[in-house]
mmCIF file of the C-alpha atoms, coordinates in Angstrom:
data_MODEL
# 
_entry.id   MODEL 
# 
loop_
_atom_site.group_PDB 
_atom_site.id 
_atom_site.type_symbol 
_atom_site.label_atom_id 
_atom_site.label_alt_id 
_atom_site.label_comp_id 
_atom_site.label_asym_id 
_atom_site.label_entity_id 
_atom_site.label_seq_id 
_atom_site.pdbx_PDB_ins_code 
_atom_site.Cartn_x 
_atom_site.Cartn_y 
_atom_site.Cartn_z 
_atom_site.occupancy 
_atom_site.B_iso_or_equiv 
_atom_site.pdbx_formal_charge 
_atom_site.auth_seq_id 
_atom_site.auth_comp_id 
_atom_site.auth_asym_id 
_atom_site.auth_atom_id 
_atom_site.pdbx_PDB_model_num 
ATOM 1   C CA . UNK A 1 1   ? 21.494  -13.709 -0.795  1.00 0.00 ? 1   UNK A CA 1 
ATOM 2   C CA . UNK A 1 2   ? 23.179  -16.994 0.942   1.00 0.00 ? 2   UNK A CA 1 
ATOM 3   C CA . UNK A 1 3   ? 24.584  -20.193 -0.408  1.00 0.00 ? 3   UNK A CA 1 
ATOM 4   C CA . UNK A 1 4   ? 25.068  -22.596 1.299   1.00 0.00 ? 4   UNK A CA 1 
ATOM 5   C CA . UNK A 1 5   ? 28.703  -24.494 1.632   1.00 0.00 ? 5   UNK A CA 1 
ATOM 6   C CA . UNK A 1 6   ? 29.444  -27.285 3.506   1.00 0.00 ? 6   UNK A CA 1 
ATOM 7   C CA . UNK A 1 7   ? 26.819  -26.867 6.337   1.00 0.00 ? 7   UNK A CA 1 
ATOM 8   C CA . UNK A 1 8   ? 27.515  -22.679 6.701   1.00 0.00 ? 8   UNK A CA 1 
ATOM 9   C CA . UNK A 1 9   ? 25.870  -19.958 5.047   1.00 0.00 ? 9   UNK A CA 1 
ATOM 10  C CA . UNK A 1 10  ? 28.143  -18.137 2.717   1.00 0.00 ? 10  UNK A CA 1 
ATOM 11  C CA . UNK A 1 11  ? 26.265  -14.153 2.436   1.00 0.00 ? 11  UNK A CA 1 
ATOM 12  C CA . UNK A 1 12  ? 26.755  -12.781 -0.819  1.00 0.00 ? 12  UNK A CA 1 
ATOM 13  C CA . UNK A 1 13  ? 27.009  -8.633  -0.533  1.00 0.00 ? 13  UNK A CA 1 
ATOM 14  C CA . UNK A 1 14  ? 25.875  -8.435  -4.355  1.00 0.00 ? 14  UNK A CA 1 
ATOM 15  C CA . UNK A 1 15  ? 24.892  -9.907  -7.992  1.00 0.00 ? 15  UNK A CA 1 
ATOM 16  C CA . UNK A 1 16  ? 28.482  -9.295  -8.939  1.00 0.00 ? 16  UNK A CA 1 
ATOM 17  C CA . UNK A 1 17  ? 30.323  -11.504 -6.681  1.00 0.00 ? 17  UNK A CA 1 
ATOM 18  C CA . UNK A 1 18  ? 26.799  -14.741 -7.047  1.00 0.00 ? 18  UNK A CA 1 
ATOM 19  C CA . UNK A 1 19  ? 28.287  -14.110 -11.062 1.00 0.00 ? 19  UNK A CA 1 
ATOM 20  C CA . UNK A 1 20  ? 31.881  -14.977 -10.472 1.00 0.00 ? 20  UNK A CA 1 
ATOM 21  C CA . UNK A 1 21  ? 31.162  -18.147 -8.125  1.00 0.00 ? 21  UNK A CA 1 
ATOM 22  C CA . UNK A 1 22  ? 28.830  -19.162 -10.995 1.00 0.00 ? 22  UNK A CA 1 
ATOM 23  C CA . UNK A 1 23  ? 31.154  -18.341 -13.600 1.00 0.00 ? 23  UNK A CA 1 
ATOM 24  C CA . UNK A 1 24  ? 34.182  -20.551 -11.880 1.00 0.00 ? 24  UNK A CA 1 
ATOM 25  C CA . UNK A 1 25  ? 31.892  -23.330 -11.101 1.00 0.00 ? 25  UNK A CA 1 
ATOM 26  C CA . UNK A 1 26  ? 30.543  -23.323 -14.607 1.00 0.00 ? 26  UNK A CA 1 
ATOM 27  C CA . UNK A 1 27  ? 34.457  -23.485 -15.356 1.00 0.00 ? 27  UNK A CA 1 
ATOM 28  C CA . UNK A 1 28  ? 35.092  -26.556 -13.947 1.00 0.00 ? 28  UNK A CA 1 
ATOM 29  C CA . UNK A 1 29  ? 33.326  -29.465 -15.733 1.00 0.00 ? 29  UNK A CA 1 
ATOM 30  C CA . UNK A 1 30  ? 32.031  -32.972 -15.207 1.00 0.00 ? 30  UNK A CA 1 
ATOM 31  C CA . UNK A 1 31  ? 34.915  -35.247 -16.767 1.00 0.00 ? 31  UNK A CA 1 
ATOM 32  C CA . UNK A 1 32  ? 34.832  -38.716 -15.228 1.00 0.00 ? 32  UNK A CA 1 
ATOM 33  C CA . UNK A 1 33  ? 36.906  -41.539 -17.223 1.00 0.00 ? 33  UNK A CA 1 
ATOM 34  C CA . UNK A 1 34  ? 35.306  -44.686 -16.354 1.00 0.00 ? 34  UNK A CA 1 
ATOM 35  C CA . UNK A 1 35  ? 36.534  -46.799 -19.366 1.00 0.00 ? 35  UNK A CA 1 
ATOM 36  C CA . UNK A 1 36  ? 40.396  -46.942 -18.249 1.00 0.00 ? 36  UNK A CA 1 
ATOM 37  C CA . UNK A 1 37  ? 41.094  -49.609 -16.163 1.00 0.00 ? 37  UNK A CA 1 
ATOM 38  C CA . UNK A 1 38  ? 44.983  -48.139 -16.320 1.00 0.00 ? 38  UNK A CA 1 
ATOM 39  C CA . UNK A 1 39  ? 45.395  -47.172 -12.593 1.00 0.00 ? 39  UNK A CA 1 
ATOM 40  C CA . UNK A 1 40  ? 48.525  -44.972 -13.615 1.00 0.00 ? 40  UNK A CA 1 
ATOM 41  C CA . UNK A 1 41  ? 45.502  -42.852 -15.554 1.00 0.00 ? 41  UNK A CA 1 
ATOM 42  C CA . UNK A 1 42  ? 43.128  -42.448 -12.841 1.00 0.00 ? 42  UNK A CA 1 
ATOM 43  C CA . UNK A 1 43  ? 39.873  -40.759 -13.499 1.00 0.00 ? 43  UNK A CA 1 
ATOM 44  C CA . UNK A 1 44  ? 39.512  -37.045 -13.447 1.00 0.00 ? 44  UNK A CA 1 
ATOM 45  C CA . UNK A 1 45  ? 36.807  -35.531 -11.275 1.00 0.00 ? 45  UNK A CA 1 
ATOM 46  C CA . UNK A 1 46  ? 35.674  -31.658 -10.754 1.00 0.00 ? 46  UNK A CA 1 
ATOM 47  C CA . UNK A 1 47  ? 32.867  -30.002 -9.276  1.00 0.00 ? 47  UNK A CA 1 
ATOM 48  C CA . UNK A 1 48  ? 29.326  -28.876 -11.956 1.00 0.00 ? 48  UNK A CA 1 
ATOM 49  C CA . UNK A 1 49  ? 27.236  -26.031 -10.113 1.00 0.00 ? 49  UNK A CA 1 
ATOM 50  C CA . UNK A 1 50  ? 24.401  -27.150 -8.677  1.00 0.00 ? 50  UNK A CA 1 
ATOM 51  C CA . UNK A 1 51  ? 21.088  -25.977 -9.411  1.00 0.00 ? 51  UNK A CA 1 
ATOM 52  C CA . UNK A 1 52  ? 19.590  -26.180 -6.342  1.00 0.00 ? 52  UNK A CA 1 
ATOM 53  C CA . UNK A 1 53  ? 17.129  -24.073 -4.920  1.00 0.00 ? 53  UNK A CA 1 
ATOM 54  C CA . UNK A 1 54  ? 17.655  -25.630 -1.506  1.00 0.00 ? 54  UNK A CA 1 
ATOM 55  C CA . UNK A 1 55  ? 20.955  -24.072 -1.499  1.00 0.00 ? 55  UNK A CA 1 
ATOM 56  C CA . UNK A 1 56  ? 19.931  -20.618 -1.763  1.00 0.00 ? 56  UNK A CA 1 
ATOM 57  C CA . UNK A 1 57  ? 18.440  -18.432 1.289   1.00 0.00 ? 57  UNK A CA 1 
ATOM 58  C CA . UNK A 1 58  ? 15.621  -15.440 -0.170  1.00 0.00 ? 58  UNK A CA 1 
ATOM 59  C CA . UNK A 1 59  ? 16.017  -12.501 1.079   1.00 0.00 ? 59  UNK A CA 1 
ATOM 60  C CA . UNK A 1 60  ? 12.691  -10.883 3.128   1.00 0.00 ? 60  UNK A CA 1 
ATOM 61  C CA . UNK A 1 61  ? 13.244  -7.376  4.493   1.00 0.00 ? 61  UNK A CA 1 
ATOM 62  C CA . UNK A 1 62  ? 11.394  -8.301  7.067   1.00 0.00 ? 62  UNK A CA 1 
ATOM 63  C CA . UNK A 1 63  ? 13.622  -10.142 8.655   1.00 0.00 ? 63  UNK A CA 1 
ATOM 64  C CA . UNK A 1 64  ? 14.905  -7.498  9.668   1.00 0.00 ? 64  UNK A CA 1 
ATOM 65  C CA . UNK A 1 65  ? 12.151  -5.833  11.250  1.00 0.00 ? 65  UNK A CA 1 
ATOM 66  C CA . UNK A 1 66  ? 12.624  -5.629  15.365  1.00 0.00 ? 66  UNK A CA 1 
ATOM 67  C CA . UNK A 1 67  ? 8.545   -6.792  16.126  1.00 0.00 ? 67  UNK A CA 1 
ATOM 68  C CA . UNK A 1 68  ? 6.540   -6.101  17.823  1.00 0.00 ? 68  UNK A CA 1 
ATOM 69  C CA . UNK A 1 69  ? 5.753   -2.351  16.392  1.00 0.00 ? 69  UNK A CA 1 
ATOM 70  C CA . UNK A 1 70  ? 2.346   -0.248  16.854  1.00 0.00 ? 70  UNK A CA 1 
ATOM 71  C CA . UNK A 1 71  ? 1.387   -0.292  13.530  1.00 0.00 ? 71  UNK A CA 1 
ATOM 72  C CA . UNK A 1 72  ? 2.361   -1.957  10.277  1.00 0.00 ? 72  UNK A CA 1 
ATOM 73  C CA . UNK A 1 73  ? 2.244   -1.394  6.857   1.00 0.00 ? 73  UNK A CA 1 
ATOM 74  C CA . UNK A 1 74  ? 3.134   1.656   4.832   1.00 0.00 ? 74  UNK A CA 1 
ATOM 75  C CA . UNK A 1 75  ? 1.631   5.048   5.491   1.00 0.00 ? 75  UNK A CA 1 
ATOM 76  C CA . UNK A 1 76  ? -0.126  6.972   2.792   1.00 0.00 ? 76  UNK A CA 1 
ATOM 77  C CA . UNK A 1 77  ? 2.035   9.422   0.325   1.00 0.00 ? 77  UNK A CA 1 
ATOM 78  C CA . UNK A 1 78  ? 2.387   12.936  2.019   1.00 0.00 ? 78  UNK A CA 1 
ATOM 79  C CA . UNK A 1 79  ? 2.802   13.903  -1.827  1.00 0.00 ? 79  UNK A CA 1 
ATOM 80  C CA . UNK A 1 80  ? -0.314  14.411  -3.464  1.00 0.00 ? 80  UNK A CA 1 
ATOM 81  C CA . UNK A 1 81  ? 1.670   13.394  -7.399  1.00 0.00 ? 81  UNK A CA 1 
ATOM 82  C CA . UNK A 1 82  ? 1.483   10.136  -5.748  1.00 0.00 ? 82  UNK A CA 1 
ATOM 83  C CA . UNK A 1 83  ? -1.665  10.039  -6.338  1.00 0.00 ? 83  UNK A CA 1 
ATOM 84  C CA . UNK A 1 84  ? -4.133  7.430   -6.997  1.00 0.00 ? 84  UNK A CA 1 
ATOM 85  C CA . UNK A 1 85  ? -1.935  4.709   -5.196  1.00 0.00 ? 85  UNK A CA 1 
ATOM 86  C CA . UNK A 1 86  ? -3.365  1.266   -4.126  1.00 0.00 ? 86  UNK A CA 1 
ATOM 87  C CA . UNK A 1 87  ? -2.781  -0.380  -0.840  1.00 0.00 ? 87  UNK A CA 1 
ATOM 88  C CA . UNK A 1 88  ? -2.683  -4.269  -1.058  1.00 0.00 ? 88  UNK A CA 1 
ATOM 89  C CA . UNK A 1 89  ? -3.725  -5.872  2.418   1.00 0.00 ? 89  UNK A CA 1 
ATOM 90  C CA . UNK A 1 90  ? -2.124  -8.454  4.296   1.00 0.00 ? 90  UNK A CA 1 
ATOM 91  C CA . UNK A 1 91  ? -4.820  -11.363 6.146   1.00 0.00 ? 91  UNK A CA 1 
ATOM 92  C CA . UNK A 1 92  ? -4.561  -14.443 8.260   1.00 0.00 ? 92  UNK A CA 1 
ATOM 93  C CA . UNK A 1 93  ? -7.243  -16.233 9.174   1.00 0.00 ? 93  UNK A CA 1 
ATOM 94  C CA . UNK A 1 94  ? -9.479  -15.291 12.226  1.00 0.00 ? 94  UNK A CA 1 
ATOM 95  C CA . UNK A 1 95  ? -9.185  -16.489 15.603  1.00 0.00 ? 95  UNK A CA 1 
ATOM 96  C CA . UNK A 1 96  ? -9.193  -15.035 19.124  1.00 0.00 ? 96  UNK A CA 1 
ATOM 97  C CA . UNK A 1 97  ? -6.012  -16.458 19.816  1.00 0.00 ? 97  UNK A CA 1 
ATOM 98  C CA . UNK A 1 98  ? -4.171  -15.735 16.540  1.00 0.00 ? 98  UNK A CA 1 
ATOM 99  C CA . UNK A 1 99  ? -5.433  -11.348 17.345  1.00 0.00 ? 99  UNK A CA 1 
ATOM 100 C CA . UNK A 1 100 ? -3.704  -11.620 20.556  1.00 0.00 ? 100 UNK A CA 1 
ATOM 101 C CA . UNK A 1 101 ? -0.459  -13.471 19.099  1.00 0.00 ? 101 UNK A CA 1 
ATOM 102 C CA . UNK A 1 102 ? -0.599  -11.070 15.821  1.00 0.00 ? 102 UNK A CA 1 
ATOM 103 C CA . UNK A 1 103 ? -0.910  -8.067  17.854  1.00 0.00 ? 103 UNK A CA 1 
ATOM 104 C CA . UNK A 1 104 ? 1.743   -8.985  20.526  1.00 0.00 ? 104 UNK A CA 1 
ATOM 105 C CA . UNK A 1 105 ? 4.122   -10.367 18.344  1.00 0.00 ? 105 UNK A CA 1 
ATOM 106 C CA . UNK A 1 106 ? 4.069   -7.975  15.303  1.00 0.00 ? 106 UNK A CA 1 
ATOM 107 C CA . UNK A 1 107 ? 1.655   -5.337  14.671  1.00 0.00 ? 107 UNK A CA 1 
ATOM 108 C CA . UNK A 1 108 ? -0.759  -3.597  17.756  1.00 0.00 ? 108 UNK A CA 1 
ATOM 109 C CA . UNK A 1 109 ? -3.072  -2.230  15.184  1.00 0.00 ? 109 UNK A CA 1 
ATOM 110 C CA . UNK A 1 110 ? -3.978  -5.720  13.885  1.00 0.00 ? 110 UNK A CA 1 
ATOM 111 C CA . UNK A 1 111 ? -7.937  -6.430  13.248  1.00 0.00 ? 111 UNK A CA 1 
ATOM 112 C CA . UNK A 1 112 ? -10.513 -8.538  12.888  1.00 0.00 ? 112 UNK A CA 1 
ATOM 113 C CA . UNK A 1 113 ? -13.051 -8.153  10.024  1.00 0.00 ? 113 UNK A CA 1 
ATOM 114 C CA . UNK A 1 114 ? -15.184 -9.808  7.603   1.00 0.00 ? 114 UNK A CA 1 
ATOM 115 C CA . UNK A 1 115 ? -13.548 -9.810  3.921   1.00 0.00 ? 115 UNK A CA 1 
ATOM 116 C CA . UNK A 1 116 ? -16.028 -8.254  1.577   1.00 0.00 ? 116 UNK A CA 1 
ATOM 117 C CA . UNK A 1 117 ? -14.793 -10.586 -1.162  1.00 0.00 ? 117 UNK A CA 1 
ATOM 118 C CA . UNK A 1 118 ? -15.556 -13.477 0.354   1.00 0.00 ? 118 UNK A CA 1 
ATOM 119 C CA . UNK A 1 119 ? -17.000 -13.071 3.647   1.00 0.00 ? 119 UNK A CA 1 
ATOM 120 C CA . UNK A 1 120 ? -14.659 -14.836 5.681   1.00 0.00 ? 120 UNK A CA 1 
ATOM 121 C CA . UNK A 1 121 ? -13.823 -13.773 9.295   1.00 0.00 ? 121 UNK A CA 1 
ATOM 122 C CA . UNK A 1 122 ? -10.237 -12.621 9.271   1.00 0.00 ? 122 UNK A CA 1 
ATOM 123 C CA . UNK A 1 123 ? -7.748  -10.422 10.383  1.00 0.00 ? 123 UNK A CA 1 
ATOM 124 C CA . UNK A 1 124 ? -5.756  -7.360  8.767   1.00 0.00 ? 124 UNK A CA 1 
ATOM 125 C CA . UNK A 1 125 ? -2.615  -7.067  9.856   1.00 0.00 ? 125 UNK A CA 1 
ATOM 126 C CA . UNK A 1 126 ? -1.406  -4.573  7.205   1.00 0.00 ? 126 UNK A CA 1 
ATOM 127 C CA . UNK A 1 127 ? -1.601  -2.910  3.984   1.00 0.00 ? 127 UNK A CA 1 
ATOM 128 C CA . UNK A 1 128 ? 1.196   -1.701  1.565   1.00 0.00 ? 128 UNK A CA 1 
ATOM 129 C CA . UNK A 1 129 ? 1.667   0.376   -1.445  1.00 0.00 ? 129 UNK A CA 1 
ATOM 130 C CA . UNK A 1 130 ? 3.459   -2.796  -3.496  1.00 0.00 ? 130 UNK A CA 1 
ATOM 131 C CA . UNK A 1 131 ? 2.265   -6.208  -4.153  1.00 0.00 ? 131 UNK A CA 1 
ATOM 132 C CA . UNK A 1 132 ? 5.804   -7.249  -3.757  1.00 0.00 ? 132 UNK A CA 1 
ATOM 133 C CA . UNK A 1 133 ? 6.336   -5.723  0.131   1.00 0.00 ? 133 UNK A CA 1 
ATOM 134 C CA . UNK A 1 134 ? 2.834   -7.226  0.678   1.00 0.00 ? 134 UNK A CA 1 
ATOM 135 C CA . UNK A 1 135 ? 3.743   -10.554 -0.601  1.00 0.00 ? 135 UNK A CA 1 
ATOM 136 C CA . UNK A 1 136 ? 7.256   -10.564 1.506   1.00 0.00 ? 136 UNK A CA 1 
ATOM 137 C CA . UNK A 1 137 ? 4.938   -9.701  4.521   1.00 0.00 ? 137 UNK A CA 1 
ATOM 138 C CA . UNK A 1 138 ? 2.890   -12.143 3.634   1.00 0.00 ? 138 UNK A CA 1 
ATOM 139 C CA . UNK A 1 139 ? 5.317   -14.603 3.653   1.00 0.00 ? 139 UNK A CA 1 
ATOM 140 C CA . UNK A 1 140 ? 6.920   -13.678 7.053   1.00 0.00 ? 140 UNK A CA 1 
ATOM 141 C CA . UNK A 1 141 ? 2.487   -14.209 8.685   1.00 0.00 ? 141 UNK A CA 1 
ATOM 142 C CA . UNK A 1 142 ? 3.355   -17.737 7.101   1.00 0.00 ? 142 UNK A CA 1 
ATOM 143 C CA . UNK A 1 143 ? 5.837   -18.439 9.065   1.00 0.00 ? 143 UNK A CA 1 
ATOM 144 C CA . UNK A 1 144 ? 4.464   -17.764 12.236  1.00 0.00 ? 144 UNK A CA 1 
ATOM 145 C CA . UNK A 1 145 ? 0.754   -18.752 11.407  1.00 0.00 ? 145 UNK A CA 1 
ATOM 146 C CA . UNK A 1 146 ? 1.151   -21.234 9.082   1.00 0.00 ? 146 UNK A CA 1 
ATOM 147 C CA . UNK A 1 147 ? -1.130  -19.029 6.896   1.00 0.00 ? 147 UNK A CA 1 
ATOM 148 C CA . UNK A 1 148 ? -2.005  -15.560 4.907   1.00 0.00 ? 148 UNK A CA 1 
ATOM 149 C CA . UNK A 1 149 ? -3.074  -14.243 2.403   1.00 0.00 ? 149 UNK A CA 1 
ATOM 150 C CA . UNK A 1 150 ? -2.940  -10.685 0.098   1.00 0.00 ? 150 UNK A CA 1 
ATOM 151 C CA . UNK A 1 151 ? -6.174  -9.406  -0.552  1.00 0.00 ? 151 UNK A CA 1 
ATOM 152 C CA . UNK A 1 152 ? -7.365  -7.210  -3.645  1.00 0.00 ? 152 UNK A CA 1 
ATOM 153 C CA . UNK A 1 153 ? -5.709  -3.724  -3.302  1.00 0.00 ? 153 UNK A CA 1 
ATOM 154 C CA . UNK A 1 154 ? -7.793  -0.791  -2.055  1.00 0.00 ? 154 UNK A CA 1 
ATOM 155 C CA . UNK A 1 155 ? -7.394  2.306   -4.216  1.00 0.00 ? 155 UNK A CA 1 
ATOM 156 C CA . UNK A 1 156 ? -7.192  5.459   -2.846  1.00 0.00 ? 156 UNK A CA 1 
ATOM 157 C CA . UNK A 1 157 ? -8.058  8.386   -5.154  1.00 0.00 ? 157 UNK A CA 1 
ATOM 158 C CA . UNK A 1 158 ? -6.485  11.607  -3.418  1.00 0.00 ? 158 UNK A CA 1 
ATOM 159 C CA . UNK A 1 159 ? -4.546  12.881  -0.752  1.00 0.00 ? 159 UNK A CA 1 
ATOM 160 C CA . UNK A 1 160 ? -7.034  12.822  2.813   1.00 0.00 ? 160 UNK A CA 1 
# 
């Protein structure tokens, strides 16, 4: 997590030390005396956190990721306990020229197919076992595509 002060980012290592800051900002209050005209009693000014979202950075594990790999997208459980798990896919829109970026820029095993659920050309970059790594994915394809999408999991039944 990142906030932003005065132009830098400010990385926060954990939920403990994002508490504190907000706990001494909430500390400090809003007190502004604009009815004294005395100028030996000059108004009193402090900080109020701000709210904004524009201030905070999300992290995506992805980020993280050194792309191009050969394949994307998490493998199936080697433990059959696991057992049914669902795999949620990860899509852009088709085009010859967005396979050839996709594959060079981020995952070789990238292809094109025709969505069953609504027959659209696309292409399947990758699939994982949780909505929420499919959705960071996701948003990481926005970036560089300007669009993607998570399709309807795939549930696999046993161990193949």
């Amino acid at each position: 997590m990142g906030v932003m002060v005065g132009g830098a980012v400010l990385i926060l290592g954990s939920q403990a030390l994002w508490n504190a800051i907000q706990q001494n900002f909430t500390k400090s209050t809003v007190n502004i005396n604009s009815a004294s005209s005395d100028s030996s009693n000059p108004p009193s000014v402090t900080r109020s956190p701000s709210n904004s979202a524009q201030s905070l950075t999300t992290y995506n594990p992805f980020d993280n990721v050194a792309f191009p790999l050969p394949s994307c997208g998490d493998t199936k459980p080697t433990n059959s306990s696991a057992y049914p798990v669902s795999f949620y896919p990860v899509f852009i829109e088709y085009s010859e020229i967005n396979l050839q970026a996709v594959r060079s820029k981020f995952c070789g095993d990238a292809y094109p197919m025709v969505r069953i659920t609504n027959g659209k050309n696309a292409i399947q970059i990758a699939s994982f076992i949780s909505i929420e790594r499919a959705d960071a994915f996701k948003e990481i394809m926005i970036r560089s595509f300007g669009n993607s999408e998570v399709g309807e999991p795939r549930k696999v039944e046993w161990k193949e």
